[in-house]
Phi, psi and omega in degrees: 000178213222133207296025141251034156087348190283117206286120176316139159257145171036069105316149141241136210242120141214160200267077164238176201267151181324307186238132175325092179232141196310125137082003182261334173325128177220166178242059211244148162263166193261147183297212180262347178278009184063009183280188182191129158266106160242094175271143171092051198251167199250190204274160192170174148245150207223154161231162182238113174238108161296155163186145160182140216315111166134338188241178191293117163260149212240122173260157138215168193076122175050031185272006167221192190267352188247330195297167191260141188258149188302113195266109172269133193239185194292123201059000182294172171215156184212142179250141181258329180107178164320130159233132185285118165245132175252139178285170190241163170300171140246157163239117159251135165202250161208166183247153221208117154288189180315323186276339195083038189236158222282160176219122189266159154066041165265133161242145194263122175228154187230128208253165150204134188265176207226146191228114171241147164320156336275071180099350168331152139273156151227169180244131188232150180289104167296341198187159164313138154293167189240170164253184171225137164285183196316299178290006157082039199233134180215174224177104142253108189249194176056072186228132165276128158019124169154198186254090171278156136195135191267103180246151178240141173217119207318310191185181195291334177263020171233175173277140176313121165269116168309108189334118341306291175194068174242183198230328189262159177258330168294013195232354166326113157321149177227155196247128190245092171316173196192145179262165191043049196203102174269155200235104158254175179080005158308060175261166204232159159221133191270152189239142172280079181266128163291150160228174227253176169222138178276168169165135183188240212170121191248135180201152166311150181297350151290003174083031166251151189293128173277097181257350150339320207251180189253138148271110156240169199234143181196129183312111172309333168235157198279314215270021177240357171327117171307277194220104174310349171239039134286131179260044188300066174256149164188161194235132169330151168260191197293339190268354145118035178267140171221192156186141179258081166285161174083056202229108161305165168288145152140187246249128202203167176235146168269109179239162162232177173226124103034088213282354180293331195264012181253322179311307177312312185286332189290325199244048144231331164081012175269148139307306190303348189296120176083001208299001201250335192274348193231163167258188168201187180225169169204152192199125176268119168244183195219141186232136177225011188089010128282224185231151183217122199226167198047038118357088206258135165205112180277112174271155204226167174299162175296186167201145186302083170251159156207192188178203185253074219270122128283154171247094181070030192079004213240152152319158209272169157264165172297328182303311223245358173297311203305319196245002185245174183201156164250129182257136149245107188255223188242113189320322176261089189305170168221308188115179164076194205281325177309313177293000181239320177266004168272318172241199219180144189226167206203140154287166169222123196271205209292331196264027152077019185257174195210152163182129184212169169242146196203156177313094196309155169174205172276108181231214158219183180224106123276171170235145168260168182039041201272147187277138171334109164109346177276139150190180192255146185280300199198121156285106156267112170234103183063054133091356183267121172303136171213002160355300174246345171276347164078152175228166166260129190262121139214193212280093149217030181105160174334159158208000000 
């Protein structure tokens, strides 16, 4: 329904699983009574997302990094009840090929960034994309009080161009809503960036084709990310071959997963679920708008971190043994499958010691349930402060 109760017709209500799997996605429009069925869905955890032109579009379940995602087990049915879509600002203006002349059937996607410690950027989808019409004219609407930024993107073989008219997203002008105030004359002139196709060959540490595993690509920095819901993924041929199409330029890390541990993580909705059980890979490339073909990415064992909890240098007490636990999340956000299957939390026990196995990559250290007047000082790793610069974990043993 619509924030005054009135019920929506052609909403489109969709399901997707926590962590991204082929064929798990459903979809459904809301009648003309605002109801909605989605059958068939498999046992799992979901977010649930509404939209529609003129409105908020609204997650629930897992609509923030804290909130729980709608878990479903086998045969269940869950009534969620009224979900509220509230109306929105617009932003419009036209799009300009090379020449400035008008460019029909472009999409326009309107962006907000997202800020994780200690301050990185990403770029997250503020609203559904649009096309532009003949005249190269375009109308994003149902965006709340904020900040965009507005990118175009010419057809499948090129990379986004950015409000005004750049190729990098760190350098996007950004646009600011304002309520009850639509914003026209946002035009963008498009620049030509090709994009790119990834490719190489994933194997095991004997050199047999892994075909086990998922590939995806994630921005080494966020704030040079193109459009975090580009789905730059691929699943292995039988010889352990892959290939990523469509890859804006810049700086990406290639990683896999273990597809037994992505099943694991979609139907139980823990991240952390198998993280100790599969290898995976990593490999940092550069995309400059060719193709980057013959690609080796050798996969490894989890590795092992552990360590030492102090209170002041002093062993921990039991009060605060009892109630704390340590998360590792991801050093770089990104968005996408890394952030959910990188991190991860561990208990510490009576003597403030720890040990868990995880996925290698790029991490940070928090502590959870630190008791009132406690907080945390300094992460040390191999005698280095990384507290707020984050580290790299990988199989070469304990820490």
């Amino acid at each position: 329904s619509s924030g005054r109760g009135t019920p929506l017709s052609g909403a489109t209500v969709q399901a997707t699983p926590l962590v991204p799997m082929p064929g798990r996605t459903r979809s459904v429009k809301t009648e003309d009574d605002g109801r909605f069925v989605l059958d068939g869905l498999a046992a799992g955890a979901y977010r649930l997302r509404v939209s529609l032109l003129g409105f908020v579009t609204t997650s629930y379940g897992a609509a923030s990094a804290n909130a729980d995602p709608i878990v479903l087990g086998e045969r269940d049915r869950l009534n969620r009840g009224d979900l509220v879509l509230p109306r929105g600002q617009t932003i419009s203006g036209i799009v300009l090929d090379d020449d400035g002349k008008p460019l029909a059937n472009a999409s326009v996607r309107v962006l907000r960034a997202v800020y994780g410690a200690p301050g990185e950027r990403r770029l997250m989808g503020g609203a559904p994309a649009v096309l532009t019409g003949v005249g190269g004219e375009y109308r994003v609407s149902g965006l709340v009080p904020a900040s965009y930024y507005v990118a175009a993107i010419p057809d499948r073989a090129t990379a986004p161009t950015y409000y005004p008219s750049t190729g990098t997203a760190g350098l996007a002008a950004p646009v600011v809503v304002k309520a009850g105030l639509d914003l026209d004359g946002i035009d963008i002139r498009v620049i030509d960036v090709p994009l790119a196709r990834v490719s190489g060959r994933i194997v095991t540490p004997l050199g047999a084709p892994a075909v086990d595993q998922f590939v995806w690509l994630s921005p080494a920095r966020a704030d040079a990310a193109a459009i975090a819901a580009l789905q730059l993924t691929a699943e292995p041929r039988t010889d352990g071959t892959f290939e990523v199409r469509s890859v804006p330029p810049g700086n990406y890390v290639l990683e896999t997963v273990a597809k037994a541990r992505l099943e694991a993580v979609a139907s139980t909705g823990r991240s952390a679920e198998g993280a100790g059980e599969f290898e995976s890979g990593t490999l940092p490339i550069t995309v400059d708008g060719a193709d980057v073909t013959g690609l080796l990415v050798t996969t490894v064992a989890p590795a092992v971190f552990a360590g030492t909890v102090t209170l002041d240098g002093k062993p921990l007490p039991a009060e605060v043994t009892d109630r704390l636990s340590l998360g590792l999340i991801v050093r770089m956000p990104t968005g996408g499958p890394s952030d959910v299957l990188k991190a991860t939390s561990f208990p510490v026990d009576r003597d403030g010691r720890f040990a868990a196995r995880i996925v290698p990559g790029g991490r940070r250290l928090r502590p959870y349930g630190l008791p009132p007047g406690v907080f945390l000082r300094r992460v040390l790793v191999d005698g280095v402060d990384v507290t707020d610069t984050g580290f790299d974990v990988d199989t070469s043993g304990l820490r």
